[in-house]
N, C-alpha and C positions, 0 to 999 in steps of 0.2 A: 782528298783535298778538293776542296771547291773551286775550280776554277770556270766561273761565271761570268757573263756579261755587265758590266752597272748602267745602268740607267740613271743613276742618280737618285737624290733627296724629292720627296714628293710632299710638301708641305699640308699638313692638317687642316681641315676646316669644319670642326665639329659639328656634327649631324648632316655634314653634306661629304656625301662620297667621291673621291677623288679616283678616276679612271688609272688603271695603271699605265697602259701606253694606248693612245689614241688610233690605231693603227691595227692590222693583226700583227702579231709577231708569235709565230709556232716554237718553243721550248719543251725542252726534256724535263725543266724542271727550274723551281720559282724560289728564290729565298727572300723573306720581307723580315729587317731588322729594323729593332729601334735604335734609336740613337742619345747621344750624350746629349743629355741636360734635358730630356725629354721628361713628364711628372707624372703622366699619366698613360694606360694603357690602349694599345691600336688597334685595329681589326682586321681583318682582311674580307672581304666579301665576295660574292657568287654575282651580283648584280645589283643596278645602281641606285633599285630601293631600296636596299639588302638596308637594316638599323640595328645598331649595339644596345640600342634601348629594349627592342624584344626580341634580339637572337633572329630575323628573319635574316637571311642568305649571309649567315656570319659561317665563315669558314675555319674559321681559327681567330682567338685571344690573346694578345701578345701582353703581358704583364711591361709594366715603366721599369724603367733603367735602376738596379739597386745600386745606392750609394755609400760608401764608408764615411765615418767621421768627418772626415777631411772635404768632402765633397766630391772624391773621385768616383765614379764609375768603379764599379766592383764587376755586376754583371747587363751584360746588354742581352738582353732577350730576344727571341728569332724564333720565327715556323719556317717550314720549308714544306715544299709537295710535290711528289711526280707520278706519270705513271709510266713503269718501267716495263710492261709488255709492248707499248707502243713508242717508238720514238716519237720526240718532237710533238706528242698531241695536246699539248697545252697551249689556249692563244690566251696571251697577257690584254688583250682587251677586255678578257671574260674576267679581267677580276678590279676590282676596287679595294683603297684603304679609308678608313675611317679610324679617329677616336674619338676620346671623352676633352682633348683640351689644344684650341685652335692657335697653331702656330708649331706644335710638336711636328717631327720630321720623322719617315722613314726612308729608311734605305731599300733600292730595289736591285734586286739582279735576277740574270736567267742564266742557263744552262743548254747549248742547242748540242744535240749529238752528229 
């Protein structure tokens, strides 16, 4: 079970990469989900040129939220990453989110051991 830190929603701003947290903060491990009512798919980046337009420091593809019939959420889509030989060796400033459509929201959290 995941029991992670939230940082909160980090709002889109297509083709400009949005910092994950301004600060270092050292994690065991990062989970980036999308959220409801979101249309289109998010990215996660390596760095803050990092672009979905040609794969440069895109670290993972997070597909848009699938909806039923009815308009609900069916599934919300998530990557996650750690490295589990070293504790804590991930700093959330090394990474950025980006998608294809401004105003979409993801969800951040971390994991410290």
């Amino acid at each position: 079970m995941w029991k992670g830190i939230p940082l909160g929603y980090i709002t889109v701003v297509s083709g400009t990469p949005q910092r994950v947290s301004a600060t270092s903060v050292f994690c065991h491990a990062i989970l980036v989900q999308q959220v409801v009512g979101n249309i289109k798919p998010i990215f996660v980046l390596d760095q803050a040129a990092g672009s979905y337009t040609t794969g440069v420091g895109v670290c993972a593809a997070i597909p848009a939220p699938s909806y039923d019939a009815a308009g609900e959420a069916v599934v919300l889509p998530h990557a996650s990453g750690s490295i589990t030989v070293v504790q804590n060796a991930l700093d959330l400033k090394n990474f950025w989110v980006d998608g294809m459509n401004s105003g979409d929201k993801v969800m951040v959290s971390y994991l410290q051991l």
